[in-house]
C-alpha positions in Angstrom: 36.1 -63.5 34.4 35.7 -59.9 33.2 35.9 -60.9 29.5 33.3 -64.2 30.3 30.9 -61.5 31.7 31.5 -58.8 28.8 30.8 -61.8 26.3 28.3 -63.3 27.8 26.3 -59.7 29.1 27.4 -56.8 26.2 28.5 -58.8 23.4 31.2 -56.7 21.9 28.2 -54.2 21.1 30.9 -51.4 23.1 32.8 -49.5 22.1 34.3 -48.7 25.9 34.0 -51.9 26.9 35.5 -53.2 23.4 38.6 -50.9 24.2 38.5 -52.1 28.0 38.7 -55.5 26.5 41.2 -54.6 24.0 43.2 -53.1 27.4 43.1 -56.0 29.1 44.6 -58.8 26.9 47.4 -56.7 26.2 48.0 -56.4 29.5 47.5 -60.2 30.1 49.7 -61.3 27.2 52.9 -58.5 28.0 53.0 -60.3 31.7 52.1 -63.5 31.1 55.9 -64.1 30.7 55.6 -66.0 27.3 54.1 -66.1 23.3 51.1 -68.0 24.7 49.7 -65.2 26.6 49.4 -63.9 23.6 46.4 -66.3 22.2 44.3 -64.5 24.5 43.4 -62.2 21.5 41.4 -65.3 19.9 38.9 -64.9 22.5 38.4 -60.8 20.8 35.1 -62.0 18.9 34.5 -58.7 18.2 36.6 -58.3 15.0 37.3 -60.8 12.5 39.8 -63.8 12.8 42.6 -62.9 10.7 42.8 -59.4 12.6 42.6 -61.3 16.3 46.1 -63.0 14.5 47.6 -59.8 12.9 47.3 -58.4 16.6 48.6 -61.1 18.2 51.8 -61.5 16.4 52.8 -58.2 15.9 52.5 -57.6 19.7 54.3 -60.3 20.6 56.6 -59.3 18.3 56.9 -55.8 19.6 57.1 -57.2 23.3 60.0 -59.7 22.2 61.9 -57.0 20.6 61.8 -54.2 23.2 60.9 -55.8 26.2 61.9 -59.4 26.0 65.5 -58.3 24.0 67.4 -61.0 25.4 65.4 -63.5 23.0 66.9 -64.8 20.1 66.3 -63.8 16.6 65.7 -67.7 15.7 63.9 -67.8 18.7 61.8 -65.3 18.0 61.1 -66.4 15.1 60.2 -70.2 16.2 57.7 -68.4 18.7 56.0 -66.4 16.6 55.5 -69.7 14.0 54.4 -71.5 17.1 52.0 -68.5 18.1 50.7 -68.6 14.2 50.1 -72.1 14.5 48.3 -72.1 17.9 46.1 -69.6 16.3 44.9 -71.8 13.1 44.7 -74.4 15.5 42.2 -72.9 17.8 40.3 -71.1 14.6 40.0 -74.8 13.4 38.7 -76.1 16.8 36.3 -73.5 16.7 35.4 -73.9 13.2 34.8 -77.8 13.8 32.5 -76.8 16.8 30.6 -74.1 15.3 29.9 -77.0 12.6 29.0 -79.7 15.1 26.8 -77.0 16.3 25.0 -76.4 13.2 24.8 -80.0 12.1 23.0 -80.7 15.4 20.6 -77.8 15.3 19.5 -78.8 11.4 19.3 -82.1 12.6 17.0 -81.2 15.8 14.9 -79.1 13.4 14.8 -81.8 11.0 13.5 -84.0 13.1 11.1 -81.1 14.8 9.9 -81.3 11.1 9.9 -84.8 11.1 7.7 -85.2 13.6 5.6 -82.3 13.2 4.7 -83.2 9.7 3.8 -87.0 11.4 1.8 -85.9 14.1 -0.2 -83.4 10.8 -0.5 -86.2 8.6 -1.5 -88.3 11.5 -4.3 -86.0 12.4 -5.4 -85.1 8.8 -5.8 -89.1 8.7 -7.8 -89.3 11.4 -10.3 -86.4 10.0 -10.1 -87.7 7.2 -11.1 -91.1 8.2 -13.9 -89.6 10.6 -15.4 -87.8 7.2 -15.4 -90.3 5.3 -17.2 -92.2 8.5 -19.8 -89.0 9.2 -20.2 -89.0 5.6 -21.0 -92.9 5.2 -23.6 -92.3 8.3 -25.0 -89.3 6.7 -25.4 -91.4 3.0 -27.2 -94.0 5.0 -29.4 -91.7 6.7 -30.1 -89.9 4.2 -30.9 -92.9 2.4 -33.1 -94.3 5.0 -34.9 -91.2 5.6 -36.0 -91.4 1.9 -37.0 -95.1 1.6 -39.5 -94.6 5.1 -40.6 -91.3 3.5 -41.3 -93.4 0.4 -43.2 -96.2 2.3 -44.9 -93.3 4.8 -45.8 -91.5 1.1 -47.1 -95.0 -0.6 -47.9 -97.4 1.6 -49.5 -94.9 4.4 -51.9 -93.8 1.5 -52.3 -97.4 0.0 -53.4 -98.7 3.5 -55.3 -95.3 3.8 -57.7 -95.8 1.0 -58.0 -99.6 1.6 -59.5 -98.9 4.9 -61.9 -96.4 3.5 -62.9 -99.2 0.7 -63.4 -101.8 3.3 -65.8 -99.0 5.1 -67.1 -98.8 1.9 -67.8 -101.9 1.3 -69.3 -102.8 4.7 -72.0 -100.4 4.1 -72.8 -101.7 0.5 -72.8 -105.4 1.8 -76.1 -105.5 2.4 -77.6 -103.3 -0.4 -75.3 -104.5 -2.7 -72.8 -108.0 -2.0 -71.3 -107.6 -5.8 -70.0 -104.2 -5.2 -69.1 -104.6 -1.8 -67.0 -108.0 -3.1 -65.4 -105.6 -5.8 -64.5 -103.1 -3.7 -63.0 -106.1 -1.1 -60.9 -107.2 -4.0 -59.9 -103.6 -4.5 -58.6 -103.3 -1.0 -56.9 -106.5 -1.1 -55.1 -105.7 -3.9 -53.9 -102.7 -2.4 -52.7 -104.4 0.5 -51.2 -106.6 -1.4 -49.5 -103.7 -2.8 -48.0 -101.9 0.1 -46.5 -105.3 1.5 -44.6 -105.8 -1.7 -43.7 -102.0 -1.4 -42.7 -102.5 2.4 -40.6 -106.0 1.2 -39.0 -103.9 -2.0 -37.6 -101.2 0.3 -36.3 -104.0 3.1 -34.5 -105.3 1.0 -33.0 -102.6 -0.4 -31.2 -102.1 3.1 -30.9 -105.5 3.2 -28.3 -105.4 0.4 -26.5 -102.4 1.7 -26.6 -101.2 -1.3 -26.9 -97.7 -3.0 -29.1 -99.0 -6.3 -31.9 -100.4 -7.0 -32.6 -102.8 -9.8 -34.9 -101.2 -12.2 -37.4 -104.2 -12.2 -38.2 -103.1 -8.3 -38.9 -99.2 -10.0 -41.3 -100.7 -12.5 -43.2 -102.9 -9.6 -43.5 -99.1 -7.5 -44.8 -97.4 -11.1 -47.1 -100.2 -12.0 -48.6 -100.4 -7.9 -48.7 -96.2 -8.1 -50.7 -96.3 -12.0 -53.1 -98.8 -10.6 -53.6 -97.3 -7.4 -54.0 -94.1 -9.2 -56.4 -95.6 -11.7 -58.7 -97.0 -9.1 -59.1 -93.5 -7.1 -59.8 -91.9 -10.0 -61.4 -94.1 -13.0 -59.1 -92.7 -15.5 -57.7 -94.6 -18.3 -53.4 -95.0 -17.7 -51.3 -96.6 -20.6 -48.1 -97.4 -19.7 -44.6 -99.0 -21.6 -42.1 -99.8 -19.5 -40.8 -102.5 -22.0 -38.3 -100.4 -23.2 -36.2 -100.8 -20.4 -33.9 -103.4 -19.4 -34.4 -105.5 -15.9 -30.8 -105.8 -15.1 -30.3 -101.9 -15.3 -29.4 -100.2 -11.4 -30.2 -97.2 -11.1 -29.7 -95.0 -7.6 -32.2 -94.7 -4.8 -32.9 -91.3 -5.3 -33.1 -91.6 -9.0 -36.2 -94.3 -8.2 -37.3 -92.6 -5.3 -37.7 -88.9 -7.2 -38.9 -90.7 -10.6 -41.7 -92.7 -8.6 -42.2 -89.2 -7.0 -42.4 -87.4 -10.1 -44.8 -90.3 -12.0 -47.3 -89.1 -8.5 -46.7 -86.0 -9.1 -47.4 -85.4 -12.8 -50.5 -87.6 -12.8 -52.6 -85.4 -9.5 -51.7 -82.1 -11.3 -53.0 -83.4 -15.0 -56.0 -84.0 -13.2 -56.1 -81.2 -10.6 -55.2 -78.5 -13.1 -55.8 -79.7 -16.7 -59.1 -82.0 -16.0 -57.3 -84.9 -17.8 -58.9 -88.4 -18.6 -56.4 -89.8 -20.3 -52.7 -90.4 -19.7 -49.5 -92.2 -21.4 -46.6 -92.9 -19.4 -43.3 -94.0 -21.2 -40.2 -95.3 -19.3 -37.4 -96.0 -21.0 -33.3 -95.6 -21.5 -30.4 -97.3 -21.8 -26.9 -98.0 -20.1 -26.1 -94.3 -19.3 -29.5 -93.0 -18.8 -33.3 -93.2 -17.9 -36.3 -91.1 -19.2 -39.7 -90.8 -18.1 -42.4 -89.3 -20.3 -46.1 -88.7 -19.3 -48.2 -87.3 -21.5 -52.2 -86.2 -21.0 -55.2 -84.8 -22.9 -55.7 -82.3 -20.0 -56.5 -78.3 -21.2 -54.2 -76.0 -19.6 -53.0 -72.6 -20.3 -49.0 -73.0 -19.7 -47.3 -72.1 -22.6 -44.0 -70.3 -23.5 -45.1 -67.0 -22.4 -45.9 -68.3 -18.6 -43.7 -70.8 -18.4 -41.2 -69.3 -16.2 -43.6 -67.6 -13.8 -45.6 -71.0 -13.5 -42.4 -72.8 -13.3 -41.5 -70.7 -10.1 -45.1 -70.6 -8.8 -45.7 -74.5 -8.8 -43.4 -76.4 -6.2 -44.2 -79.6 -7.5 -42.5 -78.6 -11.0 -39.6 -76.4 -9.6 -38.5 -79.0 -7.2 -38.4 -81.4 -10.1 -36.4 -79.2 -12.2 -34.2 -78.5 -9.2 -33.0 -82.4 -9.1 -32.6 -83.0 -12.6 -30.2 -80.1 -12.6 -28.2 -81.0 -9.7 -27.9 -84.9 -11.1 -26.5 -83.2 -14.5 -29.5 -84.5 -16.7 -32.6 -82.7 -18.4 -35.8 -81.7 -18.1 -39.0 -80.6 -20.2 -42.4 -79.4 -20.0 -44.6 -78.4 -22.8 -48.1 -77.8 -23.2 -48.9 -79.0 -27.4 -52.3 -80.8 -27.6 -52.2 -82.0 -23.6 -50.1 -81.4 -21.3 -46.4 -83.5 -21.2 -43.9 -83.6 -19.0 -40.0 -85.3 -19.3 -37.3 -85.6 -17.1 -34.2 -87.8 -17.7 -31.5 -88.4 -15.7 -27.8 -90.3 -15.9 -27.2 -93.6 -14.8 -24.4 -94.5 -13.0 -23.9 -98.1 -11.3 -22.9 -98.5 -7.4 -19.3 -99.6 -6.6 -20.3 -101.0 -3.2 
């Protein structure tokens, strides 16, 4: 009992208590009337095993000899073998323990691992399967936010200035039936127009899909030119020939070029006084280009162009998504006024 509660309280950290010890199992062994008393110095953890052993036998061997002298010299002998062996015995019990011991801890922690790396990988799965669905949901947002801005940006002015010509026209009817019929035709056409615009971007979520074929992009330029042309009376040449049908381009690559056509042909006119425009579309399989070109006079030139660059938002926003798309961007002001951004291609996988 005293040695349990040293071991189990003090751990051999004593010196006192390590000599008390020490007193003890001597004590135990010399009256225990035999050579196993003497095993009781395995249990002193406190030094190493081969010492516990050295003390063991030579104190039974200095008990048998002057206190036990009736014992044998073979018998003495036979004893202290037994008393060896006993020792290697319990050192190998222990030893096959302290194993087990270890073998089951690594195994615990291995499978504390085990399932600690699971229950992580688990988890990153799931967030990693909510982000991809978050970022799904934000794509198609995003994308839907841009196709009603588009239609809210087109149509809403489409239907805007068809009202105002049927207004027009109901006031000309009787002065004037011919122009009142033109201008009838006029907002029929635009009608006509924005429901084809409305149909182009339904279908568009319709097919789920991220692109848009490149015929639908020439449909919005040639609806935006002629709607353009009628507003203001200013010639518009266009050549959109030089670009395939079958191409797919992105919907924000046809929703920023269709932006960029609007926004190139008000500021020719709003800040260059321009009657006359070219518009060019064209690329191939890794990229599209649009070009429009006016007889506008303006005063940006290499000098200003930064400052003007930063000034105008219409320009700088341009600028700003060519960059980010990885394409190119130019604007230079050499006998009118032309402007060309062009931007990679790549094809949906959806």
């Amino acid at each position: 009992m005293v040695l349990t509660t040293y071991e189990s309280f003090n751990e051999g950290k004593s010196r006192v208590l390590f000599a008390l010890e020490l007193l003890l199992m001597t004590f135990f062994a010399i009256l225990s009337g035999g050579f196993a008393g003497f095993i009781v110095f395995f249990l002193l953890k406190a030094v190493r095993e081969y010492i516990r052993i050295i003390m063991g036998v030579c104190l039974f061997l200095l008990t048998a000899l002057l206190i036990y002298n009736n014992m044998s010299l073979a018998m003495c002998i036979v004893k202290t073998l037994l008393l060896v062996v006993s020792f290697f015995c319990l050192m190998l019990i222990h030893y096959l323990m302290e194993r087990l011991e270890k073998r089951k801890i690594q195994e615990n922690q291995k499978l504390t691992a085990s399932n600690v790396s699971e229950l992580h990988e688990k988890r990153l799965n799931e967030q990693l399967v909510m982000q991809s669905f978050l970022a799904e949901k934000n794509a198609r947002l995003l994308e839907r936010e841009n196709i009603s801005r588009n239609i809210h940006n087109s149509v809403g002015h489409s239907i805007t200035a068809a009202i105002m010509t049927l207004d027009a026209a109901d006031v000309l009817y009787d002065v004037s039936p011919e122009d009142a019929r033109k201008r009838m035709n006029d907002a029929n056409t635009r009608i006509r127009g924005s429901l084809e615009s409305i149909r182009r971007a339904v279908r568009v979520l319709d097919e789920g899909s991220a692109g848009i074929a490149v015929d639908d992009l020439k449909c919005e330029m040639e609806e935006i030119i002629h709607e353009f042309v009628m507003d203001t009376n200013i010639r518009v040449d266009y050549n959109f020939n030089q670009l395939m049908d079958e191409m797919t381009i992105p919907n924000d690559h046809a929703v920023f070029l269709t932006g960029a056509l609007q926004e190139m042909l008000t500021n020719g006119v709003k800040h260059g006084n321009a009657d006359e425009f070219v518009v060019i579309l064209l690329g191939d399989s890794a990229h599209i280009k649009l070009e429009v070109s006016d007889n506008g006079q303006s005063d940006f030139d290499s000098l200003n162009e930064k400052r003007r660059i930063e000034n105008g938002f219409g320009i700088k926003k341009m600028i700003s998504y060519v960059e980010k798309c990885g394409g190119k961007a130019a604007f230079v002001n050499e006998n009118g006024f032309k402007g060309m951004v062009e931007l990679p291609v790549y094809y949906s996988t959806s």
